[in-house]
C-alpha positions as a Markdown table, in Angstrom:
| # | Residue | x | y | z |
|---|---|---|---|---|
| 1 | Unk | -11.4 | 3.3 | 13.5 |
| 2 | Unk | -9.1 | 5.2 | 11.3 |
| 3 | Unk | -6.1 | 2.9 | 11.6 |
| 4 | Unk | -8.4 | 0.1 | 11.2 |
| 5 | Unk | -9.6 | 1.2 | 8.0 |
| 6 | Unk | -6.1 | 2.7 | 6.6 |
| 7 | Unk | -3.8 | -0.5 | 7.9 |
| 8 | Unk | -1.9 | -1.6 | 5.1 |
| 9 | Unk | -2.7 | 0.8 | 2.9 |
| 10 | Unk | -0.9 | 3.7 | 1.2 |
| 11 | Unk | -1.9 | 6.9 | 2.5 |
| 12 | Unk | -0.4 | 10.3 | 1.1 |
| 13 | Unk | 0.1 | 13.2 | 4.2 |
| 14 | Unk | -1.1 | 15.8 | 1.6 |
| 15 | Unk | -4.3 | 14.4 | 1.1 |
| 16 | Unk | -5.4 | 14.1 | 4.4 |
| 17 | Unk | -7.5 | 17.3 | 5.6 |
| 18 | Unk | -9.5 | 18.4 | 8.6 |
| 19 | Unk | -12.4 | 21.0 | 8.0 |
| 20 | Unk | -13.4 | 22.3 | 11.9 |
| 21 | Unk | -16.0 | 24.4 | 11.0 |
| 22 | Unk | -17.5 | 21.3 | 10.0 |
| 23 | Unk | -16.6 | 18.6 | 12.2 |
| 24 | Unk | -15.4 | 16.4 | 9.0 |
| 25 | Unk | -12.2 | 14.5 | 8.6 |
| 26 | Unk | -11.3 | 13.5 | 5.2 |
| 27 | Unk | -8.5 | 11.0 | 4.6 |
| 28 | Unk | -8.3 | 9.3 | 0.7 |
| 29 | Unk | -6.2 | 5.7 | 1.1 |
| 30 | Unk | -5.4 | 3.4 | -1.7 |
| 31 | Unk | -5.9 | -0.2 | -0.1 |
| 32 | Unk | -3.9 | -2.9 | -2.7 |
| 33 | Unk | -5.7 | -5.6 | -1.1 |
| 34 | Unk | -9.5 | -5.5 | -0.4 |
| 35 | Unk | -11.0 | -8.5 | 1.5 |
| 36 | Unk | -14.1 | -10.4 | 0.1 |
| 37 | Unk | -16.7 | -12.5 | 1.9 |
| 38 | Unk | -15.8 | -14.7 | 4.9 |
| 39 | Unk | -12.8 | -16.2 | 4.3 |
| 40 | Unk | -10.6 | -14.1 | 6.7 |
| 41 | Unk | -12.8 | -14.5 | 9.8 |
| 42 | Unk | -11.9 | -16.5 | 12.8 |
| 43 | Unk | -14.6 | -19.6 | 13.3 |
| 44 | Unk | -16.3 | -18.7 | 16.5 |
């Protein structure tokens, strides 16, 4: 899910951080290109 979400994006190694007592993950990506609506779906 994570490489899904961060694929062509630009993520900075300092920024992501793992809190264990927690459970939590926290990763901050910049994505340059967002997708809208349905245009980049396959026709099933």
């Amino acid at each position: 899910m994570i490489s899904a979400c961060s694929a062509g994006a630009k993520v900075k190694v300092l920024d992501i951080k793992y809190l264990a007592s927690n459970k939590v993950f926290l990763l901050s990506i910049e994505r340059t290109k967002v997708e809208t609506g349905q245009d980049n779906k396959k026709n099933q």
